[in-house]
Backbone as a ProteinNet text record, in pm:
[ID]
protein_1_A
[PRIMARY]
XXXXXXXXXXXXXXXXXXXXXXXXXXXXXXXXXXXXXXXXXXXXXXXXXXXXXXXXXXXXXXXXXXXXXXXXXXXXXXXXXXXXXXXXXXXXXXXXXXXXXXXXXXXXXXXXXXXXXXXXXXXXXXXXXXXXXXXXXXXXXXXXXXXXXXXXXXXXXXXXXXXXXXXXXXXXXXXXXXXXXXXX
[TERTIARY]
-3334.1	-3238.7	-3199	-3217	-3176.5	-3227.7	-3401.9	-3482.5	-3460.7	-3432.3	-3377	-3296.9	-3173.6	-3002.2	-3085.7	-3193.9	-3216.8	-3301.1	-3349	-3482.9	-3387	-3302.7	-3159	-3123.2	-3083	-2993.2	-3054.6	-3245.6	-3265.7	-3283.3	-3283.1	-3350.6	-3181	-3063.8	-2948.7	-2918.7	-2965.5	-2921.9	-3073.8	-3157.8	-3218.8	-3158.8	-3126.4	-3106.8	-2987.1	-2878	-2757.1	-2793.5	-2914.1	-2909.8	-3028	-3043.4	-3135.5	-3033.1	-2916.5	-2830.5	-2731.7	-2691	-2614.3	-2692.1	-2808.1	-2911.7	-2880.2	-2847.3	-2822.8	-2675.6	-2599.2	-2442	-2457.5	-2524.2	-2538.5	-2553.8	-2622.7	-2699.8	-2608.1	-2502.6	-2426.5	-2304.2	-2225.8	-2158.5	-2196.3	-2356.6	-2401.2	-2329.3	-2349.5	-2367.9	-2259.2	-2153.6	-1988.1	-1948.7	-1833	-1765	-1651.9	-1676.4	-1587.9	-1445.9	-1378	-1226	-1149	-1199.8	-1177.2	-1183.5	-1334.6	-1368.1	-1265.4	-1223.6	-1175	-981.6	-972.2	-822.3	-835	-938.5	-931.5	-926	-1000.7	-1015.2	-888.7	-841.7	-674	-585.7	-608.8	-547.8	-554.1	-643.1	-702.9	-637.1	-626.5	-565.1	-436	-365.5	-246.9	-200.3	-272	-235.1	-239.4	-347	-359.3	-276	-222.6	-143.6	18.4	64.9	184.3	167	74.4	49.7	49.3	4.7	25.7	161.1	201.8	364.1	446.3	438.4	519.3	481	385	343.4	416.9	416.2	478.6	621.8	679.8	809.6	855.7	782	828.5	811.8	704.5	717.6	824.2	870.2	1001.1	1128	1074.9	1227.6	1235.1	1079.1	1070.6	1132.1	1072.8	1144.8	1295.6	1339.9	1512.6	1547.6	1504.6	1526.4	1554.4	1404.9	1378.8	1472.1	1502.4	1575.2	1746.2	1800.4	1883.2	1929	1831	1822.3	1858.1	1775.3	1714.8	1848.8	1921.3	2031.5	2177.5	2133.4	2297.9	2241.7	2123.1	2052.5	2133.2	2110.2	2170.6	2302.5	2370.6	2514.4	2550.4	2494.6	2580.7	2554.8	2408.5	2356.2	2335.9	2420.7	2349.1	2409.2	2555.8	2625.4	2557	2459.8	2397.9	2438.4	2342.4	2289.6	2427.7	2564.1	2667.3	2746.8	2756.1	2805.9	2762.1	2627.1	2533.5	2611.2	2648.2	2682.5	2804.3	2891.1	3050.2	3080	2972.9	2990.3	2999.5	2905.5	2935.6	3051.2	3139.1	3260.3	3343	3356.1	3403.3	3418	3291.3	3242.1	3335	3316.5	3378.2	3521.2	3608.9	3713.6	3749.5	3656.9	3704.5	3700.9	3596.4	3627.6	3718.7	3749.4	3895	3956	4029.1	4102.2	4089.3	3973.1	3971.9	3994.3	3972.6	3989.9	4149.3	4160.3	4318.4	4434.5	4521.1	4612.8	4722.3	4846.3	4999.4	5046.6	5020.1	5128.7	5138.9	5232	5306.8	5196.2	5059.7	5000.7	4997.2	5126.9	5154.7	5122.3	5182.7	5191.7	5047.1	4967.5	4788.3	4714	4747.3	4689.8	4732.2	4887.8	4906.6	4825.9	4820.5	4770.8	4572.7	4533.4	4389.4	4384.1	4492.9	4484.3	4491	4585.3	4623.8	4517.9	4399.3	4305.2	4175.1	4156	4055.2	4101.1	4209.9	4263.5	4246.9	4249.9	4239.2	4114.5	4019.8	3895.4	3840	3864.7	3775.3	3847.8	4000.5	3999.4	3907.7	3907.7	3818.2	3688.8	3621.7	3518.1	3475.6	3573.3	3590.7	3618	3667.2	3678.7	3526.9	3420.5	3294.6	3219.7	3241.6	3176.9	3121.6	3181.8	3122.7	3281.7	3146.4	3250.3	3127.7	3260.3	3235.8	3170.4	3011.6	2941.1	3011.2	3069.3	3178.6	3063.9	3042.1	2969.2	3004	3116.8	3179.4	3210.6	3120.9	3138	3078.9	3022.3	2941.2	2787.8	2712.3	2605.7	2487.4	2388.2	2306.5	2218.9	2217.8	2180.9	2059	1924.1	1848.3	1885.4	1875.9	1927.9	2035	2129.2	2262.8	2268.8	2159.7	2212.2	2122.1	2129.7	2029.2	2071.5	1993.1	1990.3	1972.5	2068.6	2064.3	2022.9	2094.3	2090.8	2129.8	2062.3	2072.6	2202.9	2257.6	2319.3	2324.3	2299.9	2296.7	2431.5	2488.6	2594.1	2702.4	2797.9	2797.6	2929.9	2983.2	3115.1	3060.1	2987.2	2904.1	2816.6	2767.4	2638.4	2570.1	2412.4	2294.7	2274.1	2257.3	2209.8	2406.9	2439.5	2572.2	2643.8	2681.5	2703.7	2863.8	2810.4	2894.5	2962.1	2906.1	2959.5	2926.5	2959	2952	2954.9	2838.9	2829.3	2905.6	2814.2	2851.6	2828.5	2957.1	2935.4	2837.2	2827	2736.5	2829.1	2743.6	2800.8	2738.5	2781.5	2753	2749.7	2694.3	2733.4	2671.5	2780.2	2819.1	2679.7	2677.5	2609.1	2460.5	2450.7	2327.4	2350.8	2232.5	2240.3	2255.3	2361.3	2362.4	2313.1	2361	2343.4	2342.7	2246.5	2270.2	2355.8	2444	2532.6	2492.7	2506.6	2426.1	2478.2	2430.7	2469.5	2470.9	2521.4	2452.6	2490.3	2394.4	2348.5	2320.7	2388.7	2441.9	2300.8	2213.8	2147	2189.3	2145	2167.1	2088.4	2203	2197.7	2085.2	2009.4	1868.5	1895.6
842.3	902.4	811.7	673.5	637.2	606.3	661.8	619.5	732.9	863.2	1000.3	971.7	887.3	863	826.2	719.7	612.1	697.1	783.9	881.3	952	1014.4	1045.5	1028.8	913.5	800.7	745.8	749.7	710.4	820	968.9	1070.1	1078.4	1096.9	1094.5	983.7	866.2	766.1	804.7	839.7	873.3	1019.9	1082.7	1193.9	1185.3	1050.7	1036.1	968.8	836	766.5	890.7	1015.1	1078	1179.6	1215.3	1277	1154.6	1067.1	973.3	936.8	921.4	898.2	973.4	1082.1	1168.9	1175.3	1116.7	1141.7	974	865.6	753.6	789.6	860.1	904.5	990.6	1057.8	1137.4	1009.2	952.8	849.9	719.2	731	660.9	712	862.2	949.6	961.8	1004.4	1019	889.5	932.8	803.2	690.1	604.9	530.5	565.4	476.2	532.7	402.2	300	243.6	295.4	429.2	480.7	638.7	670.5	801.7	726.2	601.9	583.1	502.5	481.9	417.3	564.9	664.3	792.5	850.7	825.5	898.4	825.7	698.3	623.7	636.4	643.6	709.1	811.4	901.7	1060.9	1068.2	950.4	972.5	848.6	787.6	703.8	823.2	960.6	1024.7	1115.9	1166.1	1240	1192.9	1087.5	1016.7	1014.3	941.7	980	1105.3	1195.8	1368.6	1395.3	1328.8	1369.8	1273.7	1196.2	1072.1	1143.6	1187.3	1264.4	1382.6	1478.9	1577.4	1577.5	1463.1	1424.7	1427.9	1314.1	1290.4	1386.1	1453.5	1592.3	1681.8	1718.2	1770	1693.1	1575.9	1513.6	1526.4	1474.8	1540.5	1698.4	1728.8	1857.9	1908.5	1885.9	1866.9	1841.2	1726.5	1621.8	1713.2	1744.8	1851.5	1955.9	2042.9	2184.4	2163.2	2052.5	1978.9	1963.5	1944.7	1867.5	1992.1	2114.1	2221.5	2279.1	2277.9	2370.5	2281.7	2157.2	2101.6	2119.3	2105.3	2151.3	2306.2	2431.3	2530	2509.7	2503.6	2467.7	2416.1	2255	2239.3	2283.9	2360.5	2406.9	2603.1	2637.9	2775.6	2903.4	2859.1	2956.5	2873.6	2828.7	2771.8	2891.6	2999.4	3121	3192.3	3176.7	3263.7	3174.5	3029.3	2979.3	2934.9	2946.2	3004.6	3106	3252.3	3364.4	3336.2	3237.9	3217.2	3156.3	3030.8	2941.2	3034.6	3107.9	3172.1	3239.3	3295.3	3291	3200.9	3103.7	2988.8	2939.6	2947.2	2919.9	2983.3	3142.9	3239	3202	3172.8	3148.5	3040.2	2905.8	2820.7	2809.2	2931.1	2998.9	3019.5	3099.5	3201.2	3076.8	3024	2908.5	2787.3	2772.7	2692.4	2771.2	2914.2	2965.1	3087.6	3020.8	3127.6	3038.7	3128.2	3064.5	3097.1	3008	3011.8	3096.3	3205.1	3241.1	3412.5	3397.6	3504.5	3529.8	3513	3516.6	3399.3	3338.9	3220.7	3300.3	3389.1	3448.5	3452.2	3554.4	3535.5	3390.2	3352.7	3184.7	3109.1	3106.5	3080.9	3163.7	3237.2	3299.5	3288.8	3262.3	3217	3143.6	2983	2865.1	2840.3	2944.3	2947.7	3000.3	3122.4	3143.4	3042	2983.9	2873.1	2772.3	2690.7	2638.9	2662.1	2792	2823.4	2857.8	2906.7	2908.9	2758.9	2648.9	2550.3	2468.3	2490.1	2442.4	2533.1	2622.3	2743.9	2661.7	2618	2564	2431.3	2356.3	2220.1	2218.1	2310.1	2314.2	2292.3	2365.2	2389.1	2252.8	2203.8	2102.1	2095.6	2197.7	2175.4	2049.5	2007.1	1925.6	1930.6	1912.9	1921.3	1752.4	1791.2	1637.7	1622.6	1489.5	1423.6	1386.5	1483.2	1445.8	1365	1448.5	1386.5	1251.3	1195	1031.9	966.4	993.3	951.9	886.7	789.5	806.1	928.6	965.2	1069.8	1009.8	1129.5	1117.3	1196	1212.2	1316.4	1440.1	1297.9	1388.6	1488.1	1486.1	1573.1	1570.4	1595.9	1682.4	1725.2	1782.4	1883.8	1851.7	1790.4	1800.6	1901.7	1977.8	2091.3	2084.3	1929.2	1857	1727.4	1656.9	1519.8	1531.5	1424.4	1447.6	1304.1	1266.3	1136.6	1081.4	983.2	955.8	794.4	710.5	630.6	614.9	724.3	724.4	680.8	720	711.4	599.3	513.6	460.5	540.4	516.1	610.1	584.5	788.4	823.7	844.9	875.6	875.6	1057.9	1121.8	1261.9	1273.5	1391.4	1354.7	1479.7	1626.6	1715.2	1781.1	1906.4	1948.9	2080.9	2162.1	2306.3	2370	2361.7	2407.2	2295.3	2310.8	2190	2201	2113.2	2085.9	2072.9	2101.5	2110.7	2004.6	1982.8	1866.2	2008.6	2004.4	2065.8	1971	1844.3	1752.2	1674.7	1638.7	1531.4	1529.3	1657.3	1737.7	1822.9	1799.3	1884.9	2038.4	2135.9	2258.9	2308.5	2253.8	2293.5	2137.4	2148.9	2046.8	2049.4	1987.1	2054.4	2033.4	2107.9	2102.7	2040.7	1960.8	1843.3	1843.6	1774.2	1711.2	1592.7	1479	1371.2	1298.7	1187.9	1098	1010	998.5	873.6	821.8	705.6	617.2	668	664.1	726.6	631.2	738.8	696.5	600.8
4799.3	4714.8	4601.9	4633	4515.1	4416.6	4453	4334.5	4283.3	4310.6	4189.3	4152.3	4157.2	4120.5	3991.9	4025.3	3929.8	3828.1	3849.7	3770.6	3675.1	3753.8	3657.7	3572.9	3587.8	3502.1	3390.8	3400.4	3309.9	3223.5	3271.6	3170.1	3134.9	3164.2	3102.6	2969.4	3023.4	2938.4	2764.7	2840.7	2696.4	2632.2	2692.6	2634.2	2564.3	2566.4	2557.8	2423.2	2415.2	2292.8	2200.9	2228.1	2130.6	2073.8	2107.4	2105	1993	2029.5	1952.4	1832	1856.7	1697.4	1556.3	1574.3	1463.3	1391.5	1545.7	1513	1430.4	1442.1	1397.7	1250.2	1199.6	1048.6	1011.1	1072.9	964.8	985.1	1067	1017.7	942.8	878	790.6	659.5	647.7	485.7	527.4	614	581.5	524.7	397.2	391.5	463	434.2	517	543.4	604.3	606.3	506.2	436.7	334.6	211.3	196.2	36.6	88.7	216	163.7	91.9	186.6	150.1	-20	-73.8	-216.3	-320.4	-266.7	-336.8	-340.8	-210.1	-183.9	-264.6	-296.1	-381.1	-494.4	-545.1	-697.7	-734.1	-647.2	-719.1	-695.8	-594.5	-620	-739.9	-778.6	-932.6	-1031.2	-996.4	-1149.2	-1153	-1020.1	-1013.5	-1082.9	-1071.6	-1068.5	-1232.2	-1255	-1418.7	-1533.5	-1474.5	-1494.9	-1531	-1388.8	-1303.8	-1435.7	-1523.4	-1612.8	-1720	-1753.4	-1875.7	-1898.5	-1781.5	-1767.8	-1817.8	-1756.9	-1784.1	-1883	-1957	-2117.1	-2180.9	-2154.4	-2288.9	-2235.5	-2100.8	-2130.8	-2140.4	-2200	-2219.2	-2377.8	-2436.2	-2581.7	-2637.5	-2514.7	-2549.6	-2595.1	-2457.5	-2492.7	-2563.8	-2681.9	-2731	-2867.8	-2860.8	-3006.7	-3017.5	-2869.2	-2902.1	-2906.2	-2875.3	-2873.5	-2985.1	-3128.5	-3231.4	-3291.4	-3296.8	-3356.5	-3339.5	-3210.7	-3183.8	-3274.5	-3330.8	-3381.4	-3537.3	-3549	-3712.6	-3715.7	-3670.2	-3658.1	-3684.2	-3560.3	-3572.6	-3721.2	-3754.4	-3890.4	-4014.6	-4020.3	-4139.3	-4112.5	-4052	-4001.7	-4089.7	-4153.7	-4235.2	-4374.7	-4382.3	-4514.5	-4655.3	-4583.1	-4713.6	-4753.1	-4618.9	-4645.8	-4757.8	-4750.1	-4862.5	-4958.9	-4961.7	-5125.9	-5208.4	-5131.8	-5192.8	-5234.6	-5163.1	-5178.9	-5287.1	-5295.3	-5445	-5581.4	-5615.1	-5793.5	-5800.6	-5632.4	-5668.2	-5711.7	-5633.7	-5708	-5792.2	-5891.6	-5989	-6076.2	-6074.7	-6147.4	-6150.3	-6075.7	-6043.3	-6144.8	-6146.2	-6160.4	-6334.3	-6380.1	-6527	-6581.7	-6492.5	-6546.8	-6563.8	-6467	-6451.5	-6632	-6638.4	-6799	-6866.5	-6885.4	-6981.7	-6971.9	-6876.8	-6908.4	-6958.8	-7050.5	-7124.6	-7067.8	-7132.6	-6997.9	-7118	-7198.4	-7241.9	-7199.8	-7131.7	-7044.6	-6901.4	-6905.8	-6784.1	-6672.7	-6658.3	-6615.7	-6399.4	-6362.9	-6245.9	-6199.7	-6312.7	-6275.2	-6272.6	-6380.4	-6345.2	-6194.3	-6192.6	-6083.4	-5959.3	-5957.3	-5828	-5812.2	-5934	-5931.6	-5888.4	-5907.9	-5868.5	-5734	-5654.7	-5526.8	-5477	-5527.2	-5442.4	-5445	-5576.1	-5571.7	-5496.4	-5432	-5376.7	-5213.7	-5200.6	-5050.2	-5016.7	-5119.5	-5115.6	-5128.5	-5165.4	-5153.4	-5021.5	-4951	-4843.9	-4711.1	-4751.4	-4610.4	-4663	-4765.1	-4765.8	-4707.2	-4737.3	-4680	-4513.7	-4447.1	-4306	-4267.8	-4311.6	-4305	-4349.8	-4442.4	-4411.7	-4621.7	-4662.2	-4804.9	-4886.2	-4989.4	-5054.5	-5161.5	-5296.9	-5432.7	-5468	-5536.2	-5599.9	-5735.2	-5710.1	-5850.9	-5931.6	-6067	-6169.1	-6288.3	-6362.6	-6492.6	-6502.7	-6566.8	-6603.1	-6494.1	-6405.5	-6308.6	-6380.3	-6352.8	-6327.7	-6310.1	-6386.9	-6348.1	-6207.3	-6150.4	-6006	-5980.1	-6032.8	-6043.6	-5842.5	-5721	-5612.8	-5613.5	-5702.6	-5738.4	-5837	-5967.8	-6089.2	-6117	-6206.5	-6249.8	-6425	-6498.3	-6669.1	-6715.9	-6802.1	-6846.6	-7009.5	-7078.1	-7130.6	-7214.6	-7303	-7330.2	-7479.5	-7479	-7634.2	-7640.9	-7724.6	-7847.9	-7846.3	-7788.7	-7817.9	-7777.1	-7823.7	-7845.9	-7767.7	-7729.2	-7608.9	-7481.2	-7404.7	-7284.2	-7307.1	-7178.3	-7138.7	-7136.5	-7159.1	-7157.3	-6991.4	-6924.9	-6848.2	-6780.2	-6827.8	-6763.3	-6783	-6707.7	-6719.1	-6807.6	-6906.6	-7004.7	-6961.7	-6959.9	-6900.7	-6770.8	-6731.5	-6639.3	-6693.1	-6612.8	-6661.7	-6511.3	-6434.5	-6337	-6156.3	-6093.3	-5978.4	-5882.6	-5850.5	-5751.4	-5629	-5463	-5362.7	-5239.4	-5164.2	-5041.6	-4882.5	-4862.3	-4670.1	-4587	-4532.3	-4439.9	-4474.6	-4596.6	-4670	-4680.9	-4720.2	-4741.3	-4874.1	-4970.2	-5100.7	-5093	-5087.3	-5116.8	-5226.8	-5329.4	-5499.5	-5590.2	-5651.4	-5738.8	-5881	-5923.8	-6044.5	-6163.4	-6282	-6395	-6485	-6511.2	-6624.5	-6746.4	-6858.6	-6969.4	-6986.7	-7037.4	-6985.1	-7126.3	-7139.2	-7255.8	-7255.6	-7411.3	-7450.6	-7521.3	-7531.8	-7656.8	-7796.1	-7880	-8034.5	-8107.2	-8185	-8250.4	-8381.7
[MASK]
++++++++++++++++++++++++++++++++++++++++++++++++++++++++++++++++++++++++++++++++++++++++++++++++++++++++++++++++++++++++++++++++++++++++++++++++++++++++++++++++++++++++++++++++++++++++

């Protein structure tokens, strides 16, 4: 009997290393457990990187609509006080050209509405560009034109046609000038 135990044992033990032979050759071609944890490593570096990229552009983002939404806010009644100014303007006509004799009540009361009209303006953020006798400023004037003359420095605003406006230190209107050279 114990030379079959032994006859056994040897057809088991071959059948065991012809059986293990193959499982030997695919844990050749599988990868290691060093290249799967460097690969696992790899994609979680590209991932984390994605993940930082991702980030910043929505922080850019914010950043921008953030920007876009206080651009709005301080410039957004822009076009409504475009239309408001040639009132002003008009106003501020009458006003030079009205005389105190007996229309003293209407003058007064022009003055009181140009007055309350350029403080409702100023809440907002507009303010009047100081031209007369100023420096010409091509950013805030506009040459309507030059006159020859020996009162003024050359390039210096001699009159004023019509003003120019600021909204919170941004050009609304540029004001129209005329603009002193030196006499020929």
């Amino acid at each position: 009997m114990k030379h079959k135990d032994t006859e056994e044992l040897k057809t088991n033990e071959t059948e065991t290393s012809e059986e293990t032979a193959p499982a030997l050759e695919n844990a050749a071609q599988e990868p290691s457990v060093e290249e799967l944890l460097a690969a696992k490593e790899k994609e979680c570096r590209e991932n984390w990187d994605r993940f930082l990229r991702e980030r910043a552009d929505l922080e850019n983002y914010r950043k921008r609509v953030n920007k876009e939404k206080e651009e709005l806010l301080n410039y957004g009644n822009k076009s409504l006080i475009e239309d408001i100014l040639p009132v002003l303007d008009s106003l501020e006509r009458a006003l030079a050209h009205a005389s105190e004799d007996g229309l003293g009540a209407l003058v007064d009361g022009i003055r009181m509405t140009h007055g309350m009209l350029l403080a409702s303006l100023k809440k907002y953020g507009v303010a009047p560009v100081e031209s007369a006798g100023a420096a010409f400023d091509p950013a805030f004037h506009q040459a309507m034109a030059q006159v020859p003359t020996d009162e003024y420095p050359a390039n210096t605003v001699v009159e004023e046609y019509q003003k120019g406006y600021l909204l919170k230190e941004r050009l609304l209107r540029p004001a129209m000038v005329t603009v002193a050279t030196a006499p020929k």
